[in-house]
C-alpha positions as CSV (number, residue, x, y, z in Angstrom):
1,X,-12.4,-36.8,42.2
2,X,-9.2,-34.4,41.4
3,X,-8.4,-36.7,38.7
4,X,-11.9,-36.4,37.1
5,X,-11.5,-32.7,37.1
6,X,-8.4,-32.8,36.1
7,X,-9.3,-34.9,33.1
8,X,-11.9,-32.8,32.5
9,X,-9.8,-29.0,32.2
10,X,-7.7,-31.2,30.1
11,X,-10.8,-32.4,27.7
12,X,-11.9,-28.6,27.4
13,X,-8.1,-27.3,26.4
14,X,-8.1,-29.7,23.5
15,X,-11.2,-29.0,22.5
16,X,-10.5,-25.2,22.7
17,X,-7.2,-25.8,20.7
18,X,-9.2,-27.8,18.2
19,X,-11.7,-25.3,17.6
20,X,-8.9,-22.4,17.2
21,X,-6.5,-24.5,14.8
22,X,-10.1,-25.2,12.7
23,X,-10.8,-21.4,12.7
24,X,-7.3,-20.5,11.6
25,X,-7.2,-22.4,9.0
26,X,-10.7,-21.6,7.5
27,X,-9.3,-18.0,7.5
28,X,-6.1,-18.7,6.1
29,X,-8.4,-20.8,3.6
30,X,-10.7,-17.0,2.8
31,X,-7.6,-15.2,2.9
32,X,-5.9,-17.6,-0.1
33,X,-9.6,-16.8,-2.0
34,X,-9.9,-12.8,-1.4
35,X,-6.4,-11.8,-1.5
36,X,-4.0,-11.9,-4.2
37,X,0.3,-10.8,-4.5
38,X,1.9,-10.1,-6.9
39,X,5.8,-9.6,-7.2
40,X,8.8,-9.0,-9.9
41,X,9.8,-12.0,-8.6
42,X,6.9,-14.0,-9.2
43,X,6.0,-16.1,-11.9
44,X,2.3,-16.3,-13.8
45,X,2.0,-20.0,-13.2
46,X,1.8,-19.5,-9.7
47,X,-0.9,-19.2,-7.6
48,X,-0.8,-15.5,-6.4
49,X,-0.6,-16.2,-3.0
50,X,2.5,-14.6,-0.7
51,X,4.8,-16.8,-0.9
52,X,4.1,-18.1,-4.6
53,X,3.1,-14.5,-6.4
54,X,2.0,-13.9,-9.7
55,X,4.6,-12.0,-11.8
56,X,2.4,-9.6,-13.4
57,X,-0.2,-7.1,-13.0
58,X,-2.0,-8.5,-15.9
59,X,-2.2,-11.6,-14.5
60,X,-3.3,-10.6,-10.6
61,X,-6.4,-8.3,-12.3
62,X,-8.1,-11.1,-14.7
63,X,-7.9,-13.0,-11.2
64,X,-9.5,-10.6,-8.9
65,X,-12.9,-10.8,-8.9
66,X,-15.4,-9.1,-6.3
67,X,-13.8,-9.3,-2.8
68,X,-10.6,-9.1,-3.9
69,X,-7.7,-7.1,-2.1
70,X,-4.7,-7.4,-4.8
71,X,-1.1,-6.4,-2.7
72,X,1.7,-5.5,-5.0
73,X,5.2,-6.2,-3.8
74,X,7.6,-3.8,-4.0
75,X,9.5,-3.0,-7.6
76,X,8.7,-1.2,-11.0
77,X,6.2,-2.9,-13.3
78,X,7.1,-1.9,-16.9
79,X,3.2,-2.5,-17.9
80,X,-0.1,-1.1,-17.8
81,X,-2.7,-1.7,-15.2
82,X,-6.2,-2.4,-16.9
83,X,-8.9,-3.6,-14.4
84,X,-10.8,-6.6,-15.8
85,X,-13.7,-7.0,-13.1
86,X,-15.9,-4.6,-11.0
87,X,-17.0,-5.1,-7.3
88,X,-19.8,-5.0,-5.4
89,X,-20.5,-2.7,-2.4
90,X,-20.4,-5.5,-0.2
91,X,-17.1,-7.1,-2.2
92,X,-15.1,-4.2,-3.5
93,X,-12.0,-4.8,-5.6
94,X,-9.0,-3.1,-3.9
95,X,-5.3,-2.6,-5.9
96,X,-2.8,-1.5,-3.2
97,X,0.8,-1.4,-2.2
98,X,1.5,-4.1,0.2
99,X,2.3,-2.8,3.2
100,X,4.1,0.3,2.7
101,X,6.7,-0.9,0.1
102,X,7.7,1.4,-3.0
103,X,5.5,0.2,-5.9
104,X,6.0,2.1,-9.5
105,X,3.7,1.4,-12.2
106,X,6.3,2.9,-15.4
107,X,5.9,3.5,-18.8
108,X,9.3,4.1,-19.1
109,X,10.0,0.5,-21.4
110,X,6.7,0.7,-23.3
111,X,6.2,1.3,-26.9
112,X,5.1,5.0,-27.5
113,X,1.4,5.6,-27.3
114,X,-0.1,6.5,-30.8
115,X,-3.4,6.4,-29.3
116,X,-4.8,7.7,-25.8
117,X,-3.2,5.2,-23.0
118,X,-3.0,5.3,-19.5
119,X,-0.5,3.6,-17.0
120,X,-3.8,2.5,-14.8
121,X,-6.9,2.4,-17.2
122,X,-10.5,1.7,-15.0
123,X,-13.3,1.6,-17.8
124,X,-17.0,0.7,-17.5
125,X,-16.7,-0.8,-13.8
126,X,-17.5,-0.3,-10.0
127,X,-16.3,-0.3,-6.3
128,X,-12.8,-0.1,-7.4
129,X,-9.6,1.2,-5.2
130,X,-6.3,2.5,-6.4
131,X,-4.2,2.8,-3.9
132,X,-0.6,3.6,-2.7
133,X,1.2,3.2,-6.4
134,X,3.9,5.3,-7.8
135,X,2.8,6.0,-11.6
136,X,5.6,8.2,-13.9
137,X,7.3,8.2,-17.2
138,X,4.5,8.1,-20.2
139,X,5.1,10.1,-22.6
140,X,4.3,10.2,-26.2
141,X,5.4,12.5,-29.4
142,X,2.2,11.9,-31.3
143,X,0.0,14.6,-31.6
144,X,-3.4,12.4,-31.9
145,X,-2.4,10.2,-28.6
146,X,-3.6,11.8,-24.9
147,X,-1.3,9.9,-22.1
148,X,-2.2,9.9,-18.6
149,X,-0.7,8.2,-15.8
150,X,-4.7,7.1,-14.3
151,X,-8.1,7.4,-16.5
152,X,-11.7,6.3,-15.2
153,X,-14.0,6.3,-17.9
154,X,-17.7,5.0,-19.1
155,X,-19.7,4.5,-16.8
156,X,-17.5,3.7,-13.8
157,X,-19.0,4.3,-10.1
158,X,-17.7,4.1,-6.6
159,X,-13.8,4.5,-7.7
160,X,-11.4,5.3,-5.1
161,X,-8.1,6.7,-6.2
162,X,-6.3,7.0,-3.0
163,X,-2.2,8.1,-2.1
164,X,-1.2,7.6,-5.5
165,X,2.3,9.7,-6.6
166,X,1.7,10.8,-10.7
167,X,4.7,12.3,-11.9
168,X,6.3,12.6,-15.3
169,X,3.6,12.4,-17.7
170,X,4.1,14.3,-20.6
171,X,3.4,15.0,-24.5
172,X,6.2,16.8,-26.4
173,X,4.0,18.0,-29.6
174,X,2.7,21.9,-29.5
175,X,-0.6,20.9,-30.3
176,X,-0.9,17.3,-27.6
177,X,-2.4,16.1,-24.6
178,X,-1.3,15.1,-20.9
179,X,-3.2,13.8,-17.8
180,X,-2.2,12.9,-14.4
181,X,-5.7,11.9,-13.1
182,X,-8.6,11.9,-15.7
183,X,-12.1,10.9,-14.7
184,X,-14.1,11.0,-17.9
185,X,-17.8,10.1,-17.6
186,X,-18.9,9.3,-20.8
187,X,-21.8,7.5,-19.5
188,X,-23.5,8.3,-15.9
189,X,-20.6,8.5,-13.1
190,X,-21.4,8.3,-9.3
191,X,-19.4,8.2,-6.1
192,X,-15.8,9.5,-7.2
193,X,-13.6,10.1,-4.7
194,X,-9.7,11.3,-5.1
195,X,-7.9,11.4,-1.9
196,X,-4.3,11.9,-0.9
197,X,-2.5,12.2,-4.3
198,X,0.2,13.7,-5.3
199,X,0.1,15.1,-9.1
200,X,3.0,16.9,-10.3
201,X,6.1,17.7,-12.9
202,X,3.4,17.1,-16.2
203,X,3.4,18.2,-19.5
204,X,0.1,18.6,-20.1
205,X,-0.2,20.0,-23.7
206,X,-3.8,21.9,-23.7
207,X,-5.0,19.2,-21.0
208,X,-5.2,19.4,-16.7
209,X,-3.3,17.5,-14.3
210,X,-6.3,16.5,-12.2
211,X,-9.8,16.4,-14.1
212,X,-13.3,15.5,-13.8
213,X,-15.1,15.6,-17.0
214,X,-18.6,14.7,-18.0
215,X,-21.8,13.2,-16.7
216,X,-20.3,12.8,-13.1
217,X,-22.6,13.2,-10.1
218,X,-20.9,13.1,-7.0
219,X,-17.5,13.5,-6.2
220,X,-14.9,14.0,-3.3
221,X,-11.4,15.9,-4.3
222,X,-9.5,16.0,-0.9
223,X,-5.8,16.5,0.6
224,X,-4.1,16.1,-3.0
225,X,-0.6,18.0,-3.6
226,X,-1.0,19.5,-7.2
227,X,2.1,21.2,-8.0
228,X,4.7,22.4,-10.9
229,X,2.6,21.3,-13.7
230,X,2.5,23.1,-17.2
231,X,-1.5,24.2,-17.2
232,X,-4.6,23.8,-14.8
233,X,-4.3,21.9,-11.7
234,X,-7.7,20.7,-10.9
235,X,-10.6,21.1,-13.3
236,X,-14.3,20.5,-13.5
237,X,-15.6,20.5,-16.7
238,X,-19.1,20.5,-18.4
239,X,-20.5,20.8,-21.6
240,X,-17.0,19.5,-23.9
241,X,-19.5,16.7,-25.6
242,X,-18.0,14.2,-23.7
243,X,-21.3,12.7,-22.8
244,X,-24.6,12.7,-24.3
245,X,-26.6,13.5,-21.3
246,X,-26.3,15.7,-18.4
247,X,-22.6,16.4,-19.6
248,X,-21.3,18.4,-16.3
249,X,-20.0,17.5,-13.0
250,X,-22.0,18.5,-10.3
251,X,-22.2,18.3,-6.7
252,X,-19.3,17.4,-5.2
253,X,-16.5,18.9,-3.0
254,X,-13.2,19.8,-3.6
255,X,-11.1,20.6,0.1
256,X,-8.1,20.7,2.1
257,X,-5.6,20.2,-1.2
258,X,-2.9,22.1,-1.5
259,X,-2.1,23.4,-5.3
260,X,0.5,25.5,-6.4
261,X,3.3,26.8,-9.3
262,X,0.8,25.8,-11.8
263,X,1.5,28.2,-15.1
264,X,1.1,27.7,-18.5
265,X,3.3,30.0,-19.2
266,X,5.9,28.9,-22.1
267,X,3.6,25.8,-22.5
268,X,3.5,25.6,-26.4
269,X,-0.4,25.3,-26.2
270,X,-0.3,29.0,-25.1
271,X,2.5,30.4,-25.5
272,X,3.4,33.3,-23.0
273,X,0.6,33.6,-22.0
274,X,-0.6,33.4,-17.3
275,X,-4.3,31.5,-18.1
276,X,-3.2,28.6,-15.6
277,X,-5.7,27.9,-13.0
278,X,-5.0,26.4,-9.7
279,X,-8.4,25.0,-9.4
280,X,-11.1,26.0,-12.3
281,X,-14.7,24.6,-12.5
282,X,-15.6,25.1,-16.1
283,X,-19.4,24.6,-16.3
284,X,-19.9,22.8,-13.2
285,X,-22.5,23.0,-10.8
286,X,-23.2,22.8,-7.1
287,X,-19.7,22.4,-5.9
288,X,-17.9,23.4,-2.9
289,X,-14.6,24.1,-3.0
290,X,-13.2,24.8,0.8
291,X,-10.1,25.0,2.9
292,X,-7.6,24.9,-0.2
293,X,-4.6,26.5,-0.2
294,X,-3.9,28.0,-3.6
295,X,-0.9,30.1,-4.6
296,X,2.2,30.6,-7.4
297,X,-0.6,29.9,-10.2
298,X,-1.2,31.9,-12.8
299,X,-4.8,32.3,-11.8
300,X,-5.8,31.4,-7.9
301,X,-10.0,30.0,-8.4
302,X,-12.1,30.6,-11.2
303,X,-15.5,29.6,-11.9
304,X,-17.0,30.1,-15.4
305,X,-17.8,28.0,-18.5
306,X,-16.0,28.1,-21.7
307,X,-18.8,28.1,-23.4
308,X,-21.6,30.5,-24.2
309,X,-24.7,30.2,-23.0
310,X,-23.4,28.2,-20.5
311,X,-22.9,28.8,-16.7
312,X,-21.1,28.0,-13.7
313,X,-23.5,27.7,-11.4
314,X,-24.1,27.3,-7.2
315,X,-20.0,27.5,-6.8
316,X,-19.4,28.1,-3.3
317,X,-15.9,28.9,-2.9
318,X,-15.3,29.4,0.7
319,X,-12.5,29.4,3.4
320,X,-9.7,29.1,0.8
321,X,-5.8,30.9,1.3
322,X,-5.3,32.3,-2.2
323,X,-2.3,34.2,-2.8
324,X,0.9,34.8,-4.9
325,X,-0.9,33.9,-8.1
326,X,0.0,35.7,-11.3
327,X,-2.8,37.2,-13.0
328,X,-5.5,37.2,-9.9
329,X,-6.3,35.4,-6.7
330,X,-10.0,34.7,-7.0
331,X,-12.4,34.9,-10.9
332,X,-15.4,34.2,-12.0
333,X,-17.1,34.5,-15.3
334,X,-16.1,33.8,-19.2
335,X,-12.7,35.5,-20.0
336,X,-14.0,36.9,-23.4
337,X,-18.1,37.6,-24.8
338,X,-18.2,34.1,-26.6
339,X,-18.0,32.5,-23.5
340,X,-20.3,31.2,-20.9
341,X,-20.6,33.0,-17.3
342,X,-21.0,32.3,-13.8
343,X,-24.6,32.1,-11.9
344,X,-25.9,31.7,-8.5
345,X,-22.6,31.4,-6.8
346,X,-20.5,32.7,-3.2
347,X,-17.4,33.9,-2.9
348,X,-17.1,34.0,1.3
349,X,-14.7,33.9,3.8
350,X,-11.5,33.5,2.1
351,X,-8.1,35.0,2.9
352,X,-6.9,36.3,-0.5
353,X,-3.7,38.6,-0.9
354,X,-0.7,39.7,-3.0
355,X,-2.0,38.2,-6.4
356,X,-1.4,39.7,-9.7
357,X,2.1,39.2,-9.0
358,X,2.7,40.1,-12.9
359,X,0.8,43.6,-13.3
360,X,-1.9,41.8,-15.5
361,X,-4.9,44.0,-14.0
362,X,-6.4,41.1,-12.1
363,X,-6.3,42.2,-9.1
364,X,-7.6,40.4,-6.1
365,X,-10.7,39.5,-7.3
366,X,-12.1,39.5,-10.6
367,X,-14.9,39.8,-12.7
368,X,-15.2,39.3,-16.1
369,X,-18.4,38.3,-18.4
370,X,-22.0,37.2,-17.8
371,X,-21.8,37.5,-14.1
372,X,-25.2,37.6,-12.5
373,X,-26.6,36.8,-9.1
374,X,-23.7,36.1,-7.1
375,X,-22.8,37.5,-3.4
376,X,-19.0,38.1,-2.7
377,X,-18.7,38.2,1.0
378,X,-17.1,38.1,4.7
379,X,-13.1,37.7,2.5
380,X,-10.0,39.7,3.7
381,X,-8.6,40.9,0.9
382,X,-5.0,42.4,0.9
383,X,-3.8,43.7,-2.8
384,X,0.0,43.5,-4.1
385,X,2.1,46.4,-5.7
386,X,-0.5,47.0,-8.4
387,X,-3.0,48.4,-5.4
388,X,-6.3,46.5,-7.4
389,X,-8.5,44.6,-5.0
390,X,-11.9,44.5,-7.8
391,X,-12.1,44.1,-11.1
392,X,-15.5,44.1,-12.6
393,X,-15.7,44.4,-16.0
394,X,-18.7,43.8,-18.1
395,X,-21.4,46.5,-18.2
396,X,-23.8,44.0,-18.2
397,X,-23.0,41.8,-15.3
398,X,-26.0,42.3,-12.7
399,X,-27.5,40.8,-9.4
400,X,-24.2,40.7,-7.8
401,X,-23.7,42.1,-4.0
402,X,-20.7,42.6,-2.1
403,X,-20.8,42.5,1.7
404,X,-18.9,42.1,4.8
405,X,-15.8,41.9,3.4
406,X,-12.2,43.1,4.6
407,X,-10.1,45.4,2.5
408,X,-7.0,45.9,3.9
409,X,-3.8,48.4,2.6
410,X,-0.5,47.6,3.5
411,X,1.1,48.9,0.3
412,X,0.9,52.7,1.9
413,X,-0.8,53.7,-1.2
414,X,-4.7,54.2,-1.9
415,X,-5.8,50.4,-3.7
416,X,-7.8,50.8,-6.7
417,X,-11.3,49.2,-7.3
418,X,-12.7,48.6,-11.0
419,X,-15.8,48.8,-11.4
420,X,-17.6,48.5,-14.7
421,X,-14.7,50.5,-16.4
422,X,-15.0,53.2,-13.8
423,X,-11.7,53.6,-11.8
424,X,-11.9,54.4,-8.1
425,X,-9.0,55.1,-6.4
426,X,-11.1,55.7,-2.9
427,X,-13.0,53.2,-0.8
428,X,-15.5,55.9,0.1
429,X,-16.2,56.7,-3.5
430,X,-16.3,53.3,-4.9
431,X,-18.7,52.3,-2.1
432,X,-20.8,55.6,-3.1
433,X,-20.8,55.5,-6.8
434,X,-21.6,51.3,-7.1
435,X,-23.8,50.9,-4.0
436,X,-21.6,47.6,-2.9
437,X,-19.4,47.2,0.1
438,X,-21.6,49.8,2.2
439,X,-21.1,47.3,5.5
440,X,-17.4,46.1,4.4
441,X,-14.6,47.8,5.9
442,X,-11.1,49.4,4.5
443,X,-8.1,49.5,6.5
444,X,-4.8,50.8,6.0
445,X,-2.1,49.6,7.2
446,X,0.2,52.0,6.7
């Protein structure tokens, strides 16, 4: 009878250990079909597994077709990325640093761009992730040729660009163009997210480190460092003609980034002039941009279009540290009367102090033209030497309230509020002459 048993536990072990060896090799067998390597040591004749990796990145995305998780080995890759496939929401396609070893994409060894080229180029396609690649050194001379280190264009949807490090990207003509990150959606865009990035040291020409042009609906900007590039930071634009319909981003979210020493100051493209901004929607609508901490720019966070009759519209800039920018912390509407304006939007509950670091009569907050309906509220506001916390500066900007808001002295001399070319160098009289502020509060500090 013990024997029988004993044969028995026996007969169940092996068939246990049977049934495990069969499962581990089925998903060793998926894992050779979904995922893909790729190494400087590799060759293209292999067969892109891990221990026989495909030499290029060329070669790894004609292979990777929905499903596919392509790990690059450590090294530099002297060649462009272009993604050949798209995914599926069930079967993504995912590009990614194996593990967490050093992977740089350069164009340090490539011919000069005479046309617009980009280190990783995504174009017309879906459910793709970037993630974890060092991308640096493109740079052209040509005036005619924009480089940028990542560009999404067409009609591409669900795109993840993910702990990416963009650096040294530059054009060296007065008159060219630079990106780090460039989402252009020439065709309808969806589902863009950009998320943990760091973009910096680019010579951007007349271009932004960090942009989102076009017919773009949807989008997540979050956690990015954005720093010590030679013009905006991150912009969201409308109405440039990149796409025939519904050409402006809207609705998304832009949060939690951290973007500073932006300036185009000295930048050929204009000269000596602070128009930098840290963050800048230009003709966007229905965006939040939240919990950013934005300083050392020539212009903290504006919201406005460049062009006229055209709006900014539903901005709600909220819970953002500005401070230490050059011109002012805080703007909304065009800079001069042939531009666009700023519509239906909240300023609220931001911390914003010791801008216009440069005397340029920004102030803390500023408004310039075609500024109606919007409510500036619940902020503490702390000025710098030049003593301005408002700026408002169009006689024909209307519908806007001020509330709630903080004002706070710690300069020991009365601050200044402009209002509609009017000088006030009281809070009482400013709040009695413009009918704005009457439940806000002025405190000085010294």
């Amino acid at each position: 009878m013990k024997i029988k048993i004993l044969l028995l536990v026996v007969g169940c072990i092996v068939i246990i250990s049977f049934y495990f060896i069969y499962q581990n090799r089925s998903i060793d067998e998926r894992t050779d079909d979904t995922y893909i390597y790729v190494s400087p040591d590799g060759s293209d004749q292999n067969d892109g597994t891990i221990s026989s990796p495909f030499r290029t990145l060329k070669q790894a995305a004609l292979k990777a077709t929905a499903g596919t998780t392509v790990f690059v080995r450590e090294g530099t890759y002297y060649e462009s990325l272009y993604v050949e496939h798209s995914g599926t929401k069930s079967k993504p396609i995912n590009f990614k640093n194996y593990q967490d070893e050093k992977v740089i994409i350069s164009g340090k060894h490539l011919k000069e761009p005479k046309e617009d080229t980009a280190l990783i180029e995504i174009h017309n396609k879906d459910y793709i992730t970037i993630q974890g690649f060092t991308v640096e050194e493109l740079t052209t001379s040509h005036e005619d040729a924009t480089v940028m280190g990542i560009n999404v264009s067409g009609t591409s949807s669900h795109i993840t660009l993910k702990q990416n490090h963009v650096h040294s990207i530059a054009t060296h003509v007065d008159d060219g163009n630079a990106h780090g990150i460039a989402v252009y959606g020439t065709g309808k865009m969806e589902d863009i997210q950009v998320l943990d990035n760091t973009v910096e040291n680019l010579t951007l020409g007349a271009s932004e480190a960090l942009v989102l042009n076009g017919n773009i609906n949807g989008f997540l900007i979050a956690n990015n460092i954005v720093r010590q590039n030679n013009n905006i930071g991150i912009d969201l634009i409308g109405y440039e003609g990149t796409a025939s319909d519904n050409d402006f981003v809207r609705n998304g979210i832009v949060e939690n980034n951290e973007v500073y020493n932006n300036s185009s100051y000295g930048n050929p493209a204009y000269g000596d002039e602070y128009t930098a901004g840290g963050i800048y929607v230009d003709g966007g609508s229905n965006i939040t941009i939240r919990q950013n901490k934005v300083y050392g720019n020539d212009i903290g966070i504006e919201a406005t279009s460049e062009h006229y009759g055209k709006n900014a519209s539903e901005i709600h800039i909220t819970n953002n540290e500005v401070y230490d920018n050059a011109f002012t912390g805080i703007s909304i509407g065009g800079y001069d009367e042939k531009r666009g304006g700023t519509i239906g939007s909240i300023i609220s509950e931001n911390i914003i102090y010791g801008n216009d670091t440069k005397g340029l009569e920004g102030g803390q907050l500023l408004l310039q033209y075609y500024v109606t309906d919007n409510r500036i509220e619940k902020n503490k506001v702390s000025a710098s030497s030049s003593q301005i916390f408002l700026v408002n500066i169009h006689e024909k900007n209307s519908g806007n309230t001020l509330s709630h808001n903080t004002y706070l002295n710690e300069t020991g001399e009365e601050g200044l509020w402009i209002w509609k070319d009017e000088e006030f160098n009281s809070f009482s009289s400013y709040q009695r002459s413009t009918n704005n502020d009457l439940d806000s509060k002025y405190i000085n500090d010294k």
